[in-house]
Phi, psi and omega in degrees: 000120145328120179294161183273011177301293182353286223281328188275350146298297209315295190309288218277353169266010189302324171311312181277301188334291185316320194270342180244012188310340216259313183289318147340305188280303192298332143270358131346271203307273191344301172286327205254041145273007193251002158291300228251000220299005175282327169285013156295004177286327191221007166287154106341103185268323174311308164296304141341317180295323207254022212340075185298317200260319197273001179285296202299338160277336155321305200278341153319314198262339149307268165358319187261331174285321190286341187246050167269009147257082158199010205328311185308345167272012205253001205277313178315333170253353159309319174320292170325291186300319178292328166309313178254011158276007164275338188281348170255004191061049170240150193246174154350310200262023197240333205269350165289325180316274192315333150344270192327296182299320169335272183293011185277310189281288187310333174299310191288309302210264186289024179030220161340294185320313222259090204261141178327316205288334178295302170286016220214342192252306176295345214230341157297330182255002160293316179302351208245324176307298192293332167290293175330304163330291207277349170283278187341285282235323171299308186305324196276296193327311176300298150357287160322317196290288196292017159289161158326130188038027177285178166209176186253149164088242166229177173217145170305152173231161159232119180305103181270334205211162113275144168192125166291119197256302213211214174263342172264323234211121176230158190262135179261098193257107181268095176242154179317142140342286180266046178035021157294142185263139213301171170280139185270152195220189209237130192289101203136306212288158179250184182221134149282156190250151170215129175200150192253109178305118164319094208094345167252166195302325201255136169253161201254165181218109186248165178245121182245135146346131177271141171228033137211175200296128139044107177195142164279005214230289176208182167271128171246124172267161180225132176235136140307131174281117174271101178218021178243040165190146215275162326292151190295170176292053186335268198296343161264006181272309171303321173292327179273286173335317247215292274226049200280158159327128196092352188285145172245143162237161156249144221233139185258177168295105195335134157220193179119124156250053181220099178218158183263122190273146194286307189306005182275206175219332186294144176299153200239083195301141181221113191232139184219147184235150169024245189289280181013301165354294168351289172282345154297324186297325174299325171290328181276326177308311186289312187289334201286302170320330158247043167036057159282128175294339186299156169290132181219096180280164177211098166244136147190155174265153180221190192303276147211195192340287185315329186267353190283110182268152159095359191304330158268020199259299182289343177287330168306302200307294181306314177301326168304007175243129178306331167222038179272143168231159188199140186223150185243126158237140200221081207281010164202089205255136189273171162330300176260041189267145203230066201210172196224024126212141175255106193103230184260174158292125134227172206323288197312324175274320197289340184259010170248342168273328183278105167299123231273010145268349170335128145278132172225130177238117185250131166218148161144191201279173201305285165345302198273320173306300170326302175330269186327323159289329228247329193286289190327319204274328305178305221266338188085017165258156198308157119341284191288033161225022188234135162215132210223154171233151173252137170267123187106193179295146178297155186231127145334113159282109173279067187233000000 
């Protein structure tokens, strides 16, 4: 237990956290990867580059001062964040490291302000924080490993198939090396891919979506090529160039709490921007394979025709469904464009396609999620019935 001095320091920097939080974490990283450069192994680097990760971690670490007499509210996103540090392998023994450097940077950061007593409050209440973290974060390992075909950490895969879905986007079908049969995982959920690049120092790990149903046979990743905006994608650029049928990559065990729960009755909404799909198709694969009755909408936008992955894949799906609709958008859609909106979603169309009991589940870049939320919600549908995920560290949504 915290003493209540702890908590009522902890609690009074939440004000300076919020205005340096960011420059804390960024120099947070920067030392202790040039102590540690062996966890550049498991860091993500483009997110660092575009610094995505010292935000996300900024807003984290404000978050655990304003509610540190409150932890249990802070456990739904220690869930999120604990689904991928278990898909990246990081353990226990990882969290004194971050310590260390945590309070080295507030110190440095905040100067003078950072007083023995701050720091001795922070470093007590890191302590209490990272245990919440390593307790969740044991259960899922345990889990993982111990389901039916399960493992701990990653295991080899073989690229059995390559297949091109579009002008962006191609499909990976991954089944195990050692031809067991996989574990059942939840429709939405994701995988690390972890390779080791020719020339580079480090090896990298990125996280993609399974973007098909449930199966005992293999994995399908759909990867976007990044290769129009700075810093380029390196790994999805290496999968598409590189990465051939025959390939071994190593693959951790489907996480993720962002999924379609089956058991439900409720209409079920699917909105996607570009790559965003991905955890939809797994999701629409799954309601076709169980003959679900429920209303099932399938929207999504793409750049146009060419970058549109899965289009005829999801026009089956939806025809095997007993109440499936399927929308098309296109933001730069030509003449003979084949889409039932031209240009963006907007508020007026969502509220004639959607039913106002929809579960909506949003994936696709952070902008177009802003949008979509904001129309739905705008449209009278609930919070607790809009759900969304981001690829990559979580971001504040201005929706």
């Amino acid at each position: 237990m915290l003493s209540q001095k702890t908590i009522d320091i902890v609690k009074s920097t939440a004000p300076v956290l919020e205005v340096h939080g960011t420059a804390i974490t960024t120099h947070f990283y920067r030392t202790m990867f040039e102590a540690h450069p062996e966890l550049l192994n498991i860091f993500n680097h483009a997110n660092q580059k575009q610094g995505r990760q010292q935000t996300a971690l900024a807003n984290t670490v404000y978050a655990a001062a304003k509610y540190i007499d409150q932890l249990e509210v802070l456990i739904p996103a220690v869930k999120q964040i604990g689904h991928k540090h278990r898909s990246l392998a990081i353990k226990a023994e990882h969290y004194p490291i971050v310590g260390e450097y945590l309070l080295k940077a507030i110190k440095e950061v905040l100067g003078d302000a950072a007083t023995d007593d701050i720091i001795n409050a922070w470093g007590e209440a890191y302590g209490a924080i990272a245990q919440v973290f390593i307790d969740v974060e044991a259960e899922m390992y345990k889990e993982a490993s111990e389901q039916d075909g399960g493992w701990m950490d990653f295991k080899e895969f073989e690229v059995a198939e390559k297949k091109e879905e579009s002008s962006l986007i191609t499909s990976f079908y991954l089944k195990p090396k050692d031809g067991v049969k996989l574990p059942a995982y939840l429709p939405g959920q994701y995988i690390t891919v972890k390779l080791s690049i020719p020339g580079e120092e480090h090896i990298v790990n990125r996280q993609y979506s399974l973007s098909a149903a449930p199966n005992e046979e293999f994995y399908r990743i759909s990867v976007k090529r990044e290769a129009d905006h700075q810093p380029e994608g390196k790994v999805s650029n290496y999968l598409h160039d590189h990465i051939q049928a025959g390939d071994v990559v190593e693959v951790s065990a489907p996480a993720g709490d962002f999924y379609l729960e089956t058991n439900q009755s409720a209409p079920v909404t699917l909105i996607s921007g570009g790559v965003g799909v991905t955890p939809m198709m797994s999701m629409l694969h799954t309601l076709a394979s169980e003959g679900t009755s429920r209303n099932v909408t399938f929207i999504h936008a793409a750049r146009d025709e060419q970058a549109h992955a899965f289009k005829d894949e999801v026009q089956q799906l939806v025809s095997q469904l007993e109440n499936g609709r399927s929308y098309i958008a296109y933001e730069n859609a030509g003449e003979q464009a084949m889409c039932d909106v031209k240009g963006y979603i907007s508020k007026e169309f969502l509220a004639g396609a959607v039913d106002n009991d929809s579960i909506c589940f949003v994936c696709g870049p952070v902008p177009f999620m802003e949008a979509a939320i904001s129309h739905l919600k705008s449209n009278g549908i609930s919070d607790e019935n809009i759900r969304y995920e981001f690829f990559g560290p979580a971001v504040a949504l201005q929706a």
